[in-house]
N, C-alpha and C positions, 0 to 999 in steps of 0.2 A: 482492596477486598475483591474475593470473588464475582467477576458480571461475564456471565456465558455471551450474553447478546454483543458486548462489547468484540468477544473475540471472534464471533461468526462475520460480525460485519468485516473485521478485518481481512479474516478470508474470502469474504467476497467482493473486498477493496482489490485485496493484491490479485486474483482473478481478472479482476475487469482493467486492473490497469496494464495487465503484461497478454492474454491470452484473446483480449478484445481490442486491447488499443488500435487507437485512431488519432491522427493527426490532421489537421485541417491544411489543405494545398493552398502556396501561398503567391506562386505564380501560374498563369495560364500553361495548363501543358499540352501539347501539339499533338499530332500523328505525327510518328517517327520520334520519336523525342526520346531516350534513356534515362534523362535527370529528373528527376519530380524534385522541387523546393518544398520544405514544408515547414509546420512552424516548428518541432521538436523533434525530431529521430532517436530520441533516447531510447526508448524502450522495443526498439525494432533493431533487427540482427540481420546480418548475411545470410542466403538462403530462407529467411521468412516467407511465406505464401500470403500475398496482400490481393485485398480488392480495389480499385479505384470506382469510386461510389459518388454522387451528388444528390441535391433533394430532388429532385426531377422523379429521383424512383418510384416514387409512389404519387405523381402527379399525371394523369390520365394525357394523356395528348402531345407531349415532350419526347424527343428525340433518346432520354433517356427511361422513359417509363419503363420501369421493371428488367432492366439491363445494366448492371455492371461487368469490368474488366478484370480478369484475372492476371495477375505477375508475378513474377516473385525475384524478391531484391537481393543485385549481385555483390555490390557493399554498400556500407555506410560511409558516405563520404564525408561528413561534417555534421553538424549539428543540425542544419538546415537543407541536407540535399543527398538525397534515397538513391542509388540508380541501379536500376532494372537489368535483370539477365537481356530482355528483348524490348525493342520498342513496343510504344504504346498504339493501340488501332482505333482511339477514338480521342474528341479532344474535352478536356476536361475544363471546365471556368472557375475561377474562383467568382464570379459573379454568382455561380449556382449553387456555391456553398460545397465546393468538392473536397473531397478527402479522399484518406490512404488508411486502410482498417484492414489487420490481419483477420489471416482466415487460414483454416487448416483441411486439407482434401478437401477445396471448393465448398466448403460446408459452415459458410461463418455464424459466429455466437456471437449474439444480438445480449446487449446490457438488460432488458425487459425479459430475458431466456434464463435468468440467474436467480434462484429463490432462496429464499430464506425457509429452511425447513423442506421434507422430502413433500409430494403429492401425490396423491392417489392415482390422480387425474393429468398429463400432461399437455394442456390444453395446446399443444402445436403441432407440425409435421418436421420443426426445426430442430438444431441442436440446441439442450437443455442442462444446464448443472443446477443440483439444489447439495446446498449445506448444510446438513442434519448434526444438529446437538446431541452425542450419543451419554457420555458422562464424565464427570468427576468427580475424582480420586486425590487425597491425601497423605504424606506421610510428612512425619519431622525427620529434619535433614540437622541441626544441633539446636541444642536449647540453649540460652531462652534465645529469641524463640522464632525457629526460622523453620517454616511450612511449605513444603515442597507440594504446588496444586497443580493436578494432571489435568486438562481436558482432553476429553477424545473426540473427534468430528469425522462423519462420514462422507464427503464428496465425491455426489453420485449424478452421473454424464449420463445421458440420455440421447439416443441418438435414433434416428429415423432408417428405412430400408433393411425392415428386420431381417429379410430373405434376400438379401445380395450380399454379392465377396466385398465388394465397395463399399457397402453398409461398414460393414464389421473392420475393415481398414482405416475410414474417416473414426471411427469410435475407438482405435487403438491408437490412432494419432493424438487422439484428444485426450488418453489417460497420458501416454505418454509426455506431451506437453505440460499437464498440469503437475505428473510426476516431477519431472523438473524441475518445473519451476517451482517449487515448495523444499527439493531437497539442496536450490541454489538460492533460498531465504530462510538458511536454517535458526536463522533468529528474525522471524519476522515482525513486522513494524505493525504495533499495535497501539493506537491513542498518540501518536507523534505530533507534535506542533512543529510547521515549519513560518519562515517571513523570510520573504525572500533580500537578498542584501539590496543596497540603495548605491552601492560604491563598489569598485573593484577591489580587492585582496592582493597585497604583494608577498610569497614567500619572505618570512622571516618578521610578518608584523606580528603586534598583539592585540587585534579587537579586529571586530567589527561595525559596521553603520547597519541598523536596521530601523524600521520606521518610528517614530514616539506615539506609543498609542496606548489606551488602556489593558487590551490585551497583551502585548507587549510586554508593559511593564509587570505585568501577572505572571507569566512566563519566564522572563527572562531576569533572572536576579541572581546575588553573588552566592556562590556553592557551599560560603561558611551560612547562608541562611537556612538550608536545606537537609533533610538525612540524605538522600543518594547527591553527590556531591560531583560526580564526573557523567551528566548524564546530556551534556550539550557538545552539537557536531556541527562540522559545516562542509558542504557539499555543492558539489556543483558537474555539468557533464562529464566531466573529466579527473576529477579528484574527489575523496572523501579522505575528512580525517571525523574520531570518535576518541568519546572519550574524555572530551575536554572540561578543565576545569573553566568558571569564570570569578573572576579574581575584582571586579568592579564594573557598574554601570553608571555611566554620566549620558544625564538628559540634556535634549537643547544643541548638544555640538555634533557636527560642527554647526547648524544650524539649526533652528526651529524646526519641528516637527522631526527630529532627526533623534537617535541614541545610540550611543556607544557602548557595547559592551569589548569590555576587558579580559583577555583567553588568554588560558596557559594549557600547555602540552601534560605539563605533571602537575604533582600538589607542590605549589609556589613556597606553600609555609616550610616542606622538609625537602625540597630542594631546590627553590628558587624557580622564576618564572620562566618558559620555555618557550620560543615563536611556533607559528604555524609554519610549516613544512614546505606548502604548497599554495601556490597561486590559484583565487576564486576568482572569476570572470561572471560579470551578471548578465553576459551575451552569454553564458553557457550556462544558463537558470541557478545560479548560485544562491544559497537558502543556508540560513540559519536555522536548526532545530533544537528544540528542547527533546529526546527522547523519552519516549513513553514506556508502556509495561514490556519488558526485559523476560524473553523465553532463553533461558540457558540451554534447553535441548528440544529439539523440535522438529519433526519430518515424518512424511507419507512411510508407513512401513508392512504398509503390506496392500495389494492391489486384489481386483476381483473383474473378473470378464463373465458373463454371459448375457441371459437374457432373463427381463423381467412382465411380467403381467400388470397393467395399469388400465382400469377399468375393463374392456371387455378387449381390448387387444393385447399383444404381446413387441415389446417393443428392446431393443438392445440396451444393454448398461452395463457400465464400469463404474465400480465402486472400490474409493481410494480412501484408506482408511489412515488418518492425522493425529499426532497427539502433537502437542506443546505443553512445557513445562516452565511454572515459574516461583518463586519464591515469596510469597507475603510474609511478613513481617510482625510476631505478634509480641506484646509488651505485658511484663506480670510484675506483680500481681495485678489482678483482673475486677475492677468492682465488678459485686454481683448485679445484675439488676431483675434478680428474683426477688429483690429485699418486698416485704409488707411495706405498704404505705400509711403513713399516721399523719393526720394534724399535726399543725405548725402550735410548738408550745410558745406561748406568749410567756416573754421577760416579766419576771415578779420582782421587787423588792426585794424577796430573799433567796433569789438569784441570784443579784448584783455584787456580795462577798460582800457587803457589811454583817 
């Protein structure tokens, strides 16, 4: 059923994971150094504009108080290791908790900078998105009885240096980016359960090990128990397959605390069980998902520049206008539950059919 708040948060999921991300550094980086090691590279690209950052910054009397590095990354080498157009000019600790956090025109979006709903008020001098609930819209798509539900969402960037060129540049970067990245998740990931695998994956098996738990076992069960029946993937830095059906789970093996789920490519019952394709590695965050609420059509289609008024100043904004579409499922006939309510008749004797 309809939950608007379920899909704003989504949007402000996929936001903070691709347009904020941050990854934690995992060895000491040097002056002179091009490599930065980190724990995940997934979600960072060649040419990304990154900050190298620690907690120091906001610690009064540290070599690092209120001073980060700018770079921007020339490829992705591996899973584990960023390297830099140019060396680094200062050195980074993982003792001081150092990281690697995109940023776009020197102007990075802070997670605490992301609201739920527009404001009157934006309380900062930083860059700002809020995701406003605009509405939803219905039609039937075939009966019985399948309901095509539109939301519409307004994502609106906020950006500082009303009366500079640079102003206005950093805030076309940032429609731009988020443009993007919404029309490159055009079925975005809303209510997804993932558990990550316990075991590697070899092309051509069929199952997986994921941990024996009670959520788990809630999750992840065989396709004939369920109405959407192909709606489990598995995924890892390097491959995804979707789609998958699951054809049986066994508890306990190979070991305690352990379960197997049993995967096929197609529907097993009309045409026999199929391997996975491709090799999962759990050095490359390999995850088991149940997939969640399914947008068939979905993307930013229409954009807005200028400038807005918020409290007594006037501040830049771009507003990026979203719909997603998805299909609930309704089943007829319908009890009413407009019925009157009556007392409960109590059984008589000649009730009973004597």
């Amino acid at each position: 059923m309809s939950n608007v708040v379920e899909v704003v948060n989504g949007i402000i999921d996929l936001i903070k994971k691709n347009i904020i991300n941050k990854t934690n550094i995992t060895v000491d980086v040097n002056i002179g150094d091009v490599d930065v090691k980190v724990t995940n590279s997934f979600h960072f690209n060649a040419g990304d504009e990154v900050i190298l950052i620690d907690y120091d910054y906001n610690r009064e009397g540290t070599p690092h108080y209120q001073i980060y590095e700018y770079a921007r990354i020339k490829e992705i080498i591996d899973t584990y290791t960023i390297r830099l157009e140019t060396p680094v000019l200062s050195t980074w600790l993982v003792s001081n908790s150092a990281f690697v956090q995109k940023t776009i025109g020197h102007s990075p979006l802070y997670e605490e900078k992301i609201y739920y709903g527009d404001r009157d008020v934006i309380p900062s001098e930083d860059m700002a998105v809020c995701v406003e609930p605009v509405s939803l819209s219905n039609e039937w798509i075939y009966i019985m009885g399948g309901l095509s539900v539109e939301y519409r969402m307004s994502i609106i960037i906020y950006g500082k240096d009303v009366e500079t060129e640079e102003g206005m540049i950093i805030l076309n970067k940032y429609a731009d980016a988020i443009y993007n990245l919404f029309n490159t998740n055009l079925h975005i990931d809303i209510n997804n359960y993932d558990s990550p695998l316990l075991s590697n994956v070899a092309a051509g098996s069929y199952s997986v090990i994921v941990e024996d738990n009670a959520t788990n076992r809630t999750n992840f069960v065989p396709s004939s128990t369920i109405p959407d029946d192909e709606i489990y993937e598995v995924q890892d830095n390097d491959n995804i397959e979707i789609d998958l059906y699951c054809t049986d789970v066994h508890y306990n093996t190979p070991s305690a605390g352990k379960m197997t789920v049993d995967l096929s490519r197609n529907d097993p019952v009309l045409y026999g069980a199929e391997p996975l394709q491709h090799s999962y590695n759990i050095l490359e965050f390999a995850v088991f998902r149940k997939h969640g609420r399914y947008f068939y059509d979905s993307r930013i289609d229409n954009t807005e520049y200028g400038t807005v008024q918020k409290g007594s100043a006037f501040i830049r904004a771009a507003r990026l206008n979203w719909f997603g579409k998805e299909v609930e499922e309704y089943q007829f006939p319908q009890r009413s539950k407009g019925v009157d309510e009556f007392e409960n008749i109590a059984l008589s004797s000649s009730s009973s059919g004597d």
